[in-house]
PQR file of N, CA, C, O and H, with PARSE charges and radii, in Angstrom:
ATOM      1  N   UNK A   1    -105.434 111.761  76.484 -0.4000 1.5000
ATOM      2  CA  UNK A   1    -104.973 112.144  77.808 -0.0000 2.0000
ATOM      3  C   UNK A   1    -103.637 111.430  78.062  0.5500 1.7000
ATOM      4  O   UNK A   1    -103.630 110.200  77.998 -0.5500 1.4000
ATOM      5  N   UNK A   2    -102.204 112.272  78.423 -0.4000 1.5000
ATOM      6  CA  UNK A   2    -101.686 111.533  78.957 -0.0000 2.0000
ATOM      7  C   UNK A   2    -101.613 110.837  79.927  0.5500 1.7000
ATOM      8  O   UNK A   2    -102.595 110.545  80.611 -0.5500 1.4000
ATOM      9  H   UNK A   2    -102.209 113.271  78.475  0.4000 1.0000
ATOM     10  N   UNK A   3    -100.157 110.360  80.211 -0.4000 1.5000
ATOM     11  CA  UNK A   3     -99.993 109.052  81.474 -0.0000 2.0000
ATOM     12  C   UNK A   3    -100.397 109.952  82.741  0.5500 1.7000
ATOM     13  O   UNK A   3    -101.155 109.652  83.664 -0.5500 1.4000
ATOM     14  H   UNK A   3     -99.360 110.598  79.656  0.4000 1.0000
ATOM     15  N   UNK A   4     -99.570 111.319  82.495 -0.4000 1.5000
ATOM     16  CA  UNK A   4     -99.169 112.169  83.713 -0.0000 2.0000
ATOM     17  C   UNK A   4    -100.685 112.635  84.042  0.5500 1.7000
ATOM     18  O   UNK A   4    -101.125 112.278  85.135 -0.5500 1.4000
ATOM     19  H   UNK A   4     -98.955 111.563  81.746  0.4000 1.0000
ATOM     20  N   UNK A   5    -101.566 113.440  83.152 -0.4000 1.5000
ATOM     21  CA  UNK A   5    -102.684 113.519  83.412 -0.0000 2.0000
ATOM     22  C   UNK A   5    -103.839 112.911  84.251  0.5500 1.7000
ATOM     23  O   UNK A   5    -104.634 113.337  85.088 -0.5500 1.4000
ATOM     24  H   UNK A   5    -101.208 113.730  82.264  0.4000 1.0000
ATOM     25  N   UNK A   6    -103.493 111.364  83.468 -0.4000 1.5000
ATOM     26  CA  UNK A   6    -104.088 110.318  84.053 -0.0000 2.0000
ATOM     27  C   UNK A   6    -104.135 109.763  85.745  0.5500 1.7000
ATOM     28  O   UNK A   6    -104.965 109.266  86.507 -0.5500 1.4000
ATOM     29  H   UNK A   6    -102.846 111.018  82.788  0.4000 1.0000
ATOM     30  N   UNK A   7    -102.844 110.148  85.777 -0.4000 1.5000
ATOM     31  CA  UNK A   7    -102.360 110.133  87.280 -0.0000 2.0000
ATOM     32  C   UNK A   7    -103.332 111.024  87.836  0.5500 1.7000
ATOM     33  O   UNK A   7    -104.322 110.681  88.482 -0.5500 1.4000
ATOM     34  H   UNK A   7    -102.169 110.551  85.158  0.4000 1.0000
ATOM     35  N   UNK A   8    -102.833 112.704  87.412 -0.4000 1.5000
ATOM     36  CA  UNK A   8    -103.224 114.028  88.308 -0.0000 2.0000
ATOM     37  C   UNK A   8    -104.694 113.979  88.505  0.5500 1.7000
ATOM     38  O   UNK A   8    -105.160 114.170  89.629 -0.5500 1.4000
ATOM     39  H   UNK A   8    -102.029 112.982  86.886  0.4000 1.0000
ATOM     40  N   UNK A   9    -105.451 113.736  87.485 -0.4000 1.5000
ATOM     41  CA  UNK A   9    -106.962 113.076  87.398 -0.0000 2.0000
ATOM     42  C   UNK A   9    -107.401 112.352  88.676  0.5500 1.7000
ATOM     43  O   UNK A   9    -108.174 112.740  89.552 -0.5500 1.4000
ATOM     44  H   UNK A   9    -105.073 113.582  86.572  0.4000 1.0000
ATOM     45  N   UNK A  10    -106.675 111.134  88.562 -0.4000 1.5000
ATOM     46  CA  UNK A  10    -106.844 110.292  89.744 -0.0000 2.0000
ATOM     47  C   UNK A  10    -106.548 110.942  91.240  0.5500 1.7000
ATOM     48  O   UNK A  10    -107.400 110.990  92.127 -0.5500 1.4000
ATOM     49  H   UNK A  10    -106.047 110.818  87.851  0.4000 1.0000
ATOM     50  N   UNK A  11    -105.577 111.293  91.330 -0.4000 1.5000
ATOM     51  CA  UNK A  11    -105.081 111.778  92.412 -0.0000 2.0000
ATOM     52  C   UNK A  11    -106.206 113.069  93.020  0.5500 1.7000
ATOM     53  O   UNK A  11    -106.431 113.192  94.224 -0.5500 1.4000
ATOM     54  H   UNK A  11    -104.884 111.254  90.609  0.4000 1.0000
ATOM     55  N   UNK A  12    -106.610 113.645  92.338 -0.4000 1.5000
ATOM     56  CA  UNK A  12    -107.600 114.380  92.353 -0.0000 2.0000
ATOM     57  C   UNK A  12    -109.160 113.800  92.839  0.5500 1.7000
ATOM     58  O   UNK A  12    -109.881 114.018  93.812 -0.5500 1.4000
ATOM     59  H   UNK A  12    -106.427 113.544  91.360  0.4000 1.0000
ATOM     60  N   UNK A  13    -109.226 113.243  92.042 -0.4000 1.5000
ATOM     61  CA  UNK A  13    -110.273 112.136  92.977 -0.0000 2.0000
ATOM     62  C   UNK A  13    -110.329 111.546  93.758  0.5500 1.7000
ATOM     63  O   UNK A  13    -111.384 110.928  93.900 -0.5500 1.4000
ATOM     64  H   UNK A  13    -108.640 113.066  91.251  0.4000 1.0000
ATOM     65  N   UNK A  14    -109.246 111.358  94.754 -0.4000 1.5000
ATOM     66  CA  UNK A  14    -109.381 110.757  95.785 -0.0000 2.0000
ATOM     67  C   UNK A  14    -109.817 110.935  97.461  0.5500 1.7000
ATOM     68  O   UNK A  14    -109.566 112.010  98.007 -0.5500 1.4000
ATOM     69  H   UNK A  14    -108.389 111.860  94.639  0.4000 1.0000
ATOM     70  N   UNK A  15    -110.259 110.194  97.979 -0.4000 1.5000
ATOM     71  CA  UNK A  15    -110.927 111.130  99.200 -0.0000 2.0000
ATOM     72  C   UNK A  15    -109.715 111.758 100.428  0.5500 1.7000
ATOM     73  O   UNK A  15    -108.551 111.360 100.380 -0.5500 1.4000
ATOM     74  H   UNK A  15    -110.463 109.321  97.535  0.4000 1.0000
ATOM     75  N   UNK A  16    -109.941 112.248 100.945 -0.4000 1.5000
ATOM     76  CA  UNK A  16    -109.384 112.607 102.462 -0.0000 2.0000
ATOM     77  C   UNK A  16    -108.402 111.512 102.552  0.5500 1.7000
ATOM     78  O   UNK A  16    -107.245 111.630 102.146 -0.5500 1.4000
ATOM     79  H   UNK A  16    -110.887 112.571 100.984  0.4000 1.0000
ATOM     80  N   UNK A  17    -108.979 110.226 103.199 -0.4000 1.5000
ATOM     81  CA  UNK A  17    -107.974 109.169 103.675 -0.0000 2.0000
ATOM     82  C   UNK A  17    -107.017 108.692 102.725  0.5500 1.7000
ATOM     83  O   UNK A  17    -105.809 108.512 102.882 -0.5500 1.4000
ATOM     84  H   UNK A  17    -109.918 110.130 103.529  0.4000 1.0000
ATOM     85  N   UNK A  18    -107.791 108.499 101.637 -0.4000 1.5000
ATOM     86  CA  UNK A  18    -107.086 107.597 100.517 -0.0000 2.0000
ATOM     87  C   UNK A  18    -105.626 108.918  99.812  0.5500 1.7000
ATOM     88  O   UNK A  18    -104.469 108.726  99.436 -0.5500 1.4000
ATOM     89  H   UNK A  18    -108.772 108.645 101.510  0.4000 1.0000
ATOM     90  N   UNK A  19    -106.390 110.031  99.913 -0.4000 1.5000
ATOM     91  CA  UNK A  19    -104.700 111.337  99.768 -0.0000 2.0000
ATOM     92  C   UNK A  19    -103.774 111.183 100.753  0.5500 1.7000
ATOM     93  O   UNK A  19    -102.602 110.885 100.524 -0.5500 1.4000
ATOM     94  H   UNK A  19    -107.330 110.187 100.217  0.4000 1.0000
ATOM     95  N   UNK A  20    -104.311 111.402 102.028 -0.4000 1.5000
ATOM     96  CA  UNK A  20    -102.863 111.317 102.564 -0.0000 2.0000
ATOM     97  C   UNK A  20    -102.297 109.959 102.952  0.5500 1.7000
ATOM     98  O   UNK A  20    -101.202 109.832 103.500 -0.5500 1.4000
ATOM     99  H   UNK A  20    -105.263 111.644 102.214  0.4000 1.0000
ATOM    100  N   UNK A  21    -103.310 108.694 102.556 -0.4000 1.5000
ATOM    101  CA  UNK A  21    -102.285 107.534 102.752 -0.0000 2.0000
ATOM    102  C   UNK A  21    -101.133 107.815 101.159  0.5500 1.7000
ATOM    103  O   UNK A  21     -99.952 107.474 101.090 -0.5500 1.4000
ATOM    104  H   UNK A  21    -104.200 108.797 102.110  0.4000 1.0000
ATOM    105  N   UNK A  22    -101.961 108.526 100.034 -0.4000 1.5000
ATOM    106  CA  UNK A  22    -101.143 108.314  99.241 -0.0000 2.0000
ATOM    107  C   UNK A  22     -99.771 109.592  99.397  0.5500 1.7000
ATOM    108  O   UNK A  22     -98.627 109.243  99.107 -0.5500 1.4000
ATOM    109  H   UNK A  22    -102.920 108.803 100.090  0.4000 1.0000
ATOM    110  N   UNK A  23     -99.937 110.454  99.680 -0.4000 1.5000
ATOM    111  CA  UNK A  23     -98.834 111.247 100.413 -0.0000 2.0000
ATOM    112  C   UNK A  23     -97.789 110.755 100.914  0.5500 1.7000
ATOM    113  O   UNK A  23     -96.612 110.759 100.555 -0.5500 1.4000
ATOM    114  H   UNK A  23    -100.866 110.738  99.916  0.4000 1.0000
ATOM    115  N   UNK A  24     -98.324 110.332 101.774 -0.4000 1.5000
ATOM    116  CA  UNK A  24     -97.497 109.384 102.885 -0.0000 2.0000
ATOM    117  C   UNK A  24     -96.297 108.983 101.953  0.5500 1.7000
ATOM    118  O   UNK A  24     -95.199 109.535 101.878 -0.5500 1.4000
ATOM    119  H   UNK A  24     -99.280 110.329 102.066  0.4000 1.0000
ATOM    120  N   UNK A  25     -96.809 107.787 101.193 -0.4000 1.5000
ATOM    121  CA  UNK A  25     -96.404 106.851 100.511 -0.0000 2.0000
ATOM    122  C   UNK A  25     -95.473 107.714  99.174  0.5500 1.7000
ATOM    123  O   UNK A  25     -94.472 107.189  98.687 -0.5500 1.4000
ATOM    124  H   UNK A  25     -97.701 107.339 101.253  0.4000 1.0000
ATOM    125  N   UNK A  26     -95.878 108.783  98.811 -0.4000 1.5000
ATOM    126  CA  UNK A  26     -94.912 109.803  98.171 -0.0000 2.0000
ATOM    127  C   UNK A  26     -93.829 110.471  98.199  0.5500 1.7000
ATOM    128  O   UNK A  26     -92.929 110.648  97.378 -0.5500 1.4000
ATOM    129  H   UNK A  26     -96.691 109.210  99.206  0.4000 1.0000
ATOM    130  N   UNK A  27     -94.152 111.070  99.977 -0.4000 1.5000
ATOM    131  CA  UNK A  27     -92.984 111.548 100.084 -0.0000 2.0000
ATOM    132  C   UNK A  27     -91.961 110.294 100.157  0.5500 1.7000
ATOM    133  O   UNK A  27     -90.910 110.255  99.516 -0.5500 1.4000
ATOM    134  H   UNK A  27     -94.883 110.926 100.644  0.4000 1.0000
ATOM    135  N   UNK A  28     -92.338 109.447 100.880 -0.4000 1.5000
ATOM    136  CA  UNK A  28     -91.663 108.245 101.416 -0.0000 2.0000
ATOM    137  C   UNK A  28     -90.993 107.930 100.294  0.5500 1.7000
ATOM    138  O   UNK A  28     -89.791 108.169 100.409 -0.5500 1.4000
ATOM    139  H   UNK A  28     -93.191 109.478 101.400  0.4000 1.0000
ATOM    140  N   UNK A  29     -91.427 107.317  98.863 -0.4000 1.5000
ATOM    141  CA  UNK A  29     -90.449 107.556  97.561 -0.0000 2.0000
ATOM    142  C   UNK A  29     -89.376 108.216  96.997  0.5500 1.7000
ATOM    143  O   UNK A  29     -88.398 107.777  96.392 -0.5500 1.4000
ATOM    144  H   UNK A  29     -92.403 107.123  98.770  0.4000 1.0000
ATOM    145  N   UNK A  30     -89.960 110.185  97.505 -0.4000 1.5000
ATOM    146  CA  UNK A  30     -88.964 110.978  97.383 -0.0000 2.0000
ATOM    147  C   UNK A  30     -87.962 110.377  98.017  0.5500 1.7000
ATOM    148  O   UNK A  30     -86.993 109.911  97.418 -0.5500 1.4000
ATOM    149  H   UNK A  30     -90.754 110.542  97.996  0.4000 1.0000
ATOM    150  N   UNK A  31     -88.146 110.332  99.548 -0.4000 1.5000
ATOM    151  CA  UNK A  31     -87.337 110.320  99.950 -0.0000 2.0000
ATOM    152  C   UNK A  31     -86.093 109.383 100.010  0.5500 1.7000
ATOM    153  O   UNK A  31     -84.963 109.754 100.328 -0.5500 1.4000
ATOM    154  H   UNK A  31     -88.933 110.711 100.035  0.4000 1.0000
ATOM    155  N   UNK A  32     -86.464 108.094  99.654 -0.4000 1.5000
ATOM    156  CA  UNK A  32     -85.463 107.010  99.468 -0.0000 2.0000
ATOM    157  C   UNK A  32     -84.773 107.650  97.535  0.5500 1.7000
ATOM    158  O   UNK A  32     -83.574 107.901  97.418 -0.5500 1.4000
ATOM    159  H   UNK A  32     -87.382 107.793  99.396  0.4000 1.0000
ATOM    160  N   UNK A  33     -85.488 107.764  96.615 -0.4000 1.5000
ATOM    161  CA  UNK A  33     -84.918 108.055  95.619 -0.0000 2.0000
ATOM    162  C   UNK A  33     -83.713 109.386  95.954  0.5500 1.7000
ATOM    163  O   UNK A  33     -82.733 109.667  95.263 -0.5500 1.4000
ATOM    164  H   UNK A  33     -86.462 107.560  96.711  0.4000 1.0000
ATOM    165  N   UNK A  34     -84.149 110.016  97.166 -0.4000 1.5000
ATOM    166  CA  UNK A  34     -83.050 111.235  97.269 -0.0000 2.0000
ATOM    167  C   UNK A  34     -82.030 110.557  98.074  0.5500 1.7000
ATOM    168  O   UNK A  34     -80.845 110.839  97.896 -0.5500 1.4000
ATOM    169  H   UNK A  34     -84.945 109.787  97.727  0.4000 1.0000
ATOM    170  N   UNK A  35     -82.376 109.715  98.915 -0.4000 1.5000
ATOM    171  CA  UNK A  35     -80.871 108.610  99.475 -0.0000 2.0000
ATOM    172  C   UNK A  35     -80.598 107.956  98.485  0.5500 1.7000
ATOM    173  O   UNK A  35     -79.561 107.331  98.709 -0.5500 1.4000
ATOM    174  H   UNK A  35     -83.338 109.486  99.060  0.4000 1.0000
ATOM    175  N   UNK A  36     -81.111 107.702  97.168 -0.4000 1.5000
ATOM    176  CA  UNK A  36     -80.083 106.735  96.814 -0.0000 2.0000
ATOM    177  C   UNK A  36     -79.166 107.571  95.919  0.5500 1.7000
ATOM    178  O   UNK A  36     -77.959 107.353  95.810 -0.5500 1.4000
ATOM    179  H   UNK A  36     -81.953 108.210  96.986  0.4000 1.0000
ATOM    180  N   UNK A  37     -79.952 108.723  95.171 -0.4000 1.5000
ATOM    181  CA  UNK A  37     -78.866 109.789  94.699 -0.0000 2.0000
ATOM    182  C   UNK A  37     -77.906 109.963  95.274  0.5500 1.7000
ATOM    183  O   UNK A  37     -76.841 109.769  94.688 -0.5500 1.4000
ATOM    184  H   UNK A  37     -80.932 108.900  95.260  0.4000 1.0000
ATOM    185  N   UNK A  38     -77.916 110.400  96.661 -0.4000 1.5000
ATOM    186  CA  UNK A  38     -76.861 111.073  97.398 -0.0000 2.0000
ATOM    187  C   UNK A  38     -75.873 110.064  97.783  0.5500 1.7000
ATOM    188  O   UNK A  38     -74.698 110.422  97.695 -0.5500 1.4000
ATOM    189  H   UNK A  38     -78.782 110.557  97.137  0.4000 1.0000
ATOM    190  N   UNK A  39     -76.123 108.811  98.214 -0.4000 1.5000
ATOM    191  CA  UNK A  39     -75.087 107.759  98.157 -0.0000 2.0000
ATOM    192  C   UNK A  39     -73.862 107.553  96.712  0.5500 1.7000
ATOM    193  O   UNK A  39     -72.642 107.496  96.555 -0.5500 1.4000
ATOM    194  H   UNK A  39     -77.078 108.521  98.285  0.4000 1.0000
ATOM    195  N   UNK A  40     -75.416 107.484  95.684 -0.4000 1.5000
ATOM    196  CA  UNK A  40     -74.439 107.518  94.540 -0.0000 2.0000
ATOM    197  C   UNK A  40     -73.470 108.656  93.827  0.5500 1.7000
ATOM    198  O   UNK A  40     -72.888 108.401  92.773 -0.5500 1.4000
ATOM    199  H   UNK A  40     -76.407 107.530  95.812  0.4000 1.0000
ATOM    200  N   UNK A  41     -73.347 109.937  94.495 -0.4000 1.5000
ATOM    201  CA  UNK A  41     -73.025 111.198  93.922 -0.0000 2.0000
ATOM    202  C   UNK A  41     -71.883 111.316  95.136  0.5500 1.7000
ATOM    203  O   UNK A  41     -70.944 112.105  95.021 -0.5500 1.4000
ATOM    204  H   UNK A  41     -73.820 110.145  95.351  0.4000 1.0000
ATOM    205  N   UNK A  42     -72.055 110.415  96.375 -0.4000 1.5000
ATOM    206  CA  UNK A  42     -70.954 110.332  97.587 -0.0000 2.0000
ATOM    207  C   UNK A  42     -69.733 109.368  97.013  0.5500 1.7000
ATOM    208  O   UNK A  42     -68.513 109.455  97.150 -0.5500 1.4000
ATOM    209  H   UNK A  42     -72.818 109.775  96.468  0.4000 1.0000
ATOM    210  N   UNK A  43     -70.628 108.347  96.262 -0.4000 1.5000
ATOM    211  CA  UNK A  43     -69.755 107.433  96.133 -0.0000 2.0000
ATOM    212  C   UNK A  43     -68.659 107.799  94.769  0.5500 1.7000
ATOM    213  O   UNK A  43     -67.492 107.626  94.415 -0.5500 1.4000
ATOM    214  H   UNK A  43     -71.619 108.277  96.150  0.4000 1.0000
ATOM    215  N   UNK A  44     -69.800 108.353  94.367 -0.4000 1.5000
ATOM    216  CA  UNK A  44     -68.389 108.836  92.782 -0.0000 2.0000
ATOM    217  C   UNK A  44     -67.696 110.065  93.008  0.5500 1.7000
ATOM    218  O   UNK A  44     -66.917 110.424  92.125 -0.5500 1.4000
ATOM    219  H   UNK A  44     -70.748 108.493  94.654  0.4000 1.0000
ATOM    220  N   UNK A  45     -67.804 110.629  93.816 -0.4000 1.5000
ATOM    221  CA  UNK A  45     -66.965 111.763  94.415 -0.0000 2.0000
ATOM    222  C   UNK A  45     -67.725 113.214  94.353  0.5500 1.7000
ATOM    223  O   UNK A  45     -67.435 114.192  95.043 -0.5500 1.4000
ATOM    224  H   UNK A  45     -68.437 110.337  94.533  0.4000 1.0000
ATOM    225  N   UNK A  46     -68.429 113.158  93.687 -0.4000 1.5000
ATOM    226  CA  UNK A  46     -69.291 114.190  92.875 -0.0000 2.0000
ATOM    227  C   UNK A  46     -69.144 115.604  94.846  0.5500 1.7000
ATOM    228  O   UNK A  46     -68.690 116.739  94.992 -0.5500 1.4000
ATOM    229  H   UNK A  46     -68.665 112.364  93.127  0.4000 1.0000
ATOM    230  N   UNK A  47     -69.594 114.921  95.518 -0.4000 1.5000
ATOM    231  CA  UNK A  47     -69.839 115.545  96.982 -0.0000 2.0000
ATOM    232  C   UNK A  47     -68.357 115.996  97.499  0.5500 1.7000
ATOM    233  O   UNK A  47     -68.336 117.029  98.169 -0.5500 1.4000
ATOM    234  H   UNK A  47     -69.962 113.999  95.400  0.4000 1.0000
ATOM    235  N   UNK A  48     -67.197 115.377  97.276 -0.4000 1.5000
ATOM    236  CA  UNK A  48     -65.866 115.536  97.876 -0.0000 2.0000
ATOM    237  C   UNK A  48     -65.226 117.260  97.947  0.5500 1.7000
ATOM    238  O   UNK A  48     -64.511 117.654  98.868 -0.5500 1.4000
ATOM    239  H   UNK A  48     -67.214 114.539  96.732  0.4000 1.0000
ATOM    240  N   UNK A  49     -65.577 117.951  97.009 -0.4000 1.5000
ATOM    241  CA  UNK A  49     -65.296 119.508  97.182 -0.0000 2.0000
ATOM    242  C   UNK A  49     -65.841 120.401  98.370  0.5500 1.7000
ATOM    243  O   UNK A  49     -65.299 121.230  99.101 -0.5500 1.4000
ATOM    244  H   UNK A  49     -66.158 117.631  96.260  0.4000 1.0000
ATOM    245  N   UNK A  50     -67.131 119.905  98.272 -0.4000 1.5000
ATOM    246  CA  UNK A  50     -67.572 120.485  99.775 -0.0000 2.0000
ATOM    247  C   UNK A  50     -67.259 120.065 101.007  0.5500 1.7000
ATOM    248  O   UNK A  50     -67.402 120.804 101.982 -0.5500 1.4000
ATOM    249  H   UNK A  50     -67.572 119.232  97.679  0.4000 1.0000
ATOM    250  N   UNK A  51     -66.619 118.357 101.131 -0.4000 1.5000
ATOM    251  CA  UNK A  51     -65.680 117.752 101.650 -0.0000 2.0000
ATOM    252  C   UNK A  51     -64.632 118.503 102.400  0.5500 1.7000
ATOM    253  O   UNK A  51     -64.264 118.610 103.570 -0.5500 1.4000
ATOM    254  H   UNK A  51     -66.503 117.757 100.340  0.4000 1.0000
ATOM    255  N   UNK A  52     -64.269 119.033 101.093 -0.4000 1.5000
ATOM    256  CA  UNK A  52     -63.044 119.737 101.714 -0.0000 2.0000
ATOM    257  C   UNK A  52     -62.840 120.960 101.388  0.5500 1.7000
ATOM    258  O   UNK A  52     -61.670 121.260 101.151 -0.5500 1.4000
ATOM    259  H   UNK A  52     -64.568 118.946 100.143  0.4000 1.0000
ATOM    260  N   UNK A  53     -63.837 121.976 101.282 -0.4000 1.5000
ATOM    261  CA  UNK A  53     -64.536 123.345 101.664 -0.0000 2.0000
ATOM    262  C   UNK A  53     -64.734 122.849 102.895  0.5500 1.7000
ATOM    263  O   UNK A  53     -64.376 123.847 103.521 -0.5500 1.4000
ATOM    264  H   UNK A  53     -64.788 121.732 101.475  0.4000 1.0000
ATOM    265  N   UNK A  54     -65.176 121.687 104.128 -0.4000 1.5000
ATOM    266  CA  UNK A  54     -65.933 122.422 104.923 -0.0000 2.0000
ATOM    267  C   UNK A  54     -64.262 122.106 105.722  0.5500 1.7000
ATOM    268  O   UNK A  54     -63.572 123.112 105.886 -0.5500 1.4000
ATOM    269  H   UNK A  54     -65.467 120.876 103.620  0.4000 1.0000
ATOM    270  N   UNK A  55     -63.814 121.070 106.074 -0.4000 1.5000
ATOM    271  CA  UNK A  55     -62.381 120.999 106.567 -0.0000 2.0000
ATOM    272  C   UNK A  55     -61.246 122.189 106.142  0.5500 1.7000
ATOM    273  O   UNK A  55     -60.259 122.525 106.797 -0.5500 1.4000
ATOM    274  H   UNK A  55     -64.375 120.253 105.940  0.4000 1.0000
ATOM    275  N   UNK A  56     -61.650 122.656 104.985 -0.4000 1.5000
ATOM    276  CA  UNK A  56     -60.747 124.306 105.108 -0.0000 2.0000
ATOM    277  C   UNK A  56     -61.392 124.920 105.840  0.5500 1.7000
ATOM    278  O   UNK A  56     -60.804 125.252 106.869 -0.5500 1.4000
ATOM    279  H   UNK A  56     -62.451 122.383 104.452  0.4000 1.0000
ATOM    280  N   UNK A  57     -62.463 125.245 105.734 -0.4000 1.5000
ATOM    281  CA  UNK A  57     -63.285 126.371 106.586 -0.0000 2.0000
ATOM    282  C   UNK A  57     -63.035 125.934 108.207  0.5500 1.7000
ATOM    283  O   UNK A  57     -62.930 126.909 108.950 -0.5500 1.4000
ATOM    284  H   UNK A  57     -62.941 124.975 104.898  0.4000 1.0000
ATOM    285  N   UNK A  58     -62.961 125.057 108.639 -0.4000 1.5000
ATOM    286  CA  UNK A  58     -62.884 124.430 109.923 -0.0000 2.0000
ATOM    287  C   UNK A  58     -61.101 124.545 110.542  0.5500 1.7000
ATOM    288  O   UNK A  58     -60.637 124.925 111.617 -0.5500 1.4000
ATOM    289  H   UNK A  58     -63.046 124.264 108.036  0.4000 1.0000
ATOM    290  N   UNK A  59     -60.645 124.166 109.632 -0.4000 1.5000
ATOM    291  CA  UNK A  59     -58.835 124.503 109.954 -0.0000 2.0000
ATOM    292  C   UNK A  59     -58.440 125.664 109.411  0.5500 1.7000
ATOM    293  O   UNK A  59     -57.250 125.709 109.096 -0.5500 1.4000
ATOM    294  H   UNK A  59     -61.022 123.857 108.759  0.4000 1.0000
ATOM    295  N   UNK A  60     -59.239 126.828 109.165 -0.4000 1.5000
ATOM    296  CA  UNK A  60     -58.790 128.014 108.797 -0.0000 2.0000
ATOM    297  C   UNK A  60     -59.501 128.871 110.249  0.5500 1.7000
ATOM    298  O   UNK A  60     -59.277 130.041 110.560 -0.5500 1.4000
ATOM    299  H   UNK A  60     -60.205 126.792 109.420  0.4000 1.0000
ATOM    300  N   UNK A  61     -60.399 127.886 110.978 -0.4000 1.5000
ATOM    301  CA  UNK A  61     -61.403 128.549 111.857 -0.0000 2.0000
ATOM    302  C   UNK A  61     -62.015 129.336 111.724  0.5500 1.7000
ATOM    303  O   UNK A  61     -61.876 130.380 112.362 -0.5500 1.4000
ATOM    304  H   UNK A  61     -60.580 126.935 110.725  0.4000 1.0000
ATOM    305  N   UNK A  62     -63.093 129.115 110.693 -0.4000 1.5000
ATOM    306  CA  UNK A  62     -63.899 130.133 110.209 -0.0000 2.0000
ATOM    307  C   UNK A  62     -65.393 129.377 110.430  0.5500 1.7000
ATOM    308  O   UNK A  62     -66.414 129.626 109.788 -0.5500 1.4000
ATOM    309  H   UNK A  62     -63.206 128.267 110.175  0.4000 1.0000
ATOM    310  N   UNK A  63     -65.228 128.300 111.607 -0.4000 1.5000
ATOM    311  CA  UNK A  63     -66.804 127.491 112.076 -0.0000 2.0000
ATOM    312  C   UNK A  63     -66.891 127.603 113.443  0.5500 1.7000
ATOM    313  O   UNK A  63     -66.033 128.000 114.231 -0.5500 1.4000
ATOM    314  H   UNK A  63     -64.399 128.098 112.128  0.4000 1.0000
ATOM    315  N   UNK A  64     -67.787 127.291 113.608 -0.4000 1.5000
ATOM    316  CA  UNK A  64     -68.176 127.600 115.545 -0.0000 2.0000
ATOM    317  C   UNK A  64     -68.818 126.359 115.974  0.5500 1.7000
ATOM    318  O   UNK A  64     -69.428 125.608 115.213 -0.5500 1.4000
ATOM    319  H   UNK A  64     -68.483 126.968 112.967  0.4000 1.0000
ATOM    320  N   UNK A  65     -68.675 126.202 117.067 -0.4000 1.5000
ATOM    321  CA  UNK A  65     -68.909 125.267 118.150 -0.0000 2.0000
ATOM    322  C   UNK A  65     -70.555 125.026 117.938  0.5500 1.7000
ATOM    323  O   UNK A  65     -71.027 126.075 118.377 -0.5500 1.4000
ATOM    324  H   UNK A  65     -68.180 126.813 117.685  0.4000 1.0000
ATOM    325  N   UNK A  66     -71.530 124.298 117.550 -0.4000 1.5000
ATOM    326  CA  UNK A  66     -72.962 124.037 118.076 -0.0000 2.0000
ATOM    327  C   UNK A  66     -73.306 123.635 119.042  0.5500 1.7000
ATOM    328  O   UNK A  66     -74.510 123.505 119.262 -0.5500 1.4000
ATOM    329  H   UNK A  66     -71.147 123.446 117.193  0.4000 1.0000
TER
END
């Protein structure tokens, strides 16, 4: 059996409370691992084209007021 298995196994067995504390605690992972991507993909420029796609689109006036 693999590692991954081993996990899905477990995870599977677990009751009501003990899933969504572990949920919880999952997304909560996603979610910092997806801030730290996006910091690091801000910081190396990787993000800067859409940067300045959205400032053309905005000084060409092709955005609207929210």
């Amino acid at each position: 059996m693999t590692k991954l298995e081993q996990i899905e196994k477990s995870i599977a067995e677990l009751n009501k409370q003990e899933f969504e504390a572990f949920s919880a605690w999952f997304e909560a992972l996603q979610a910092e691992r997806w801030d730290r991507q996006m910091e690091k993909d801000a910081v190396s420029g990787k993000l800067d084209h859409l940067a300045e796609k959205a400032f053309a689109d905005f000084h060409a006036g092709k955005t609207k007021r929210l």
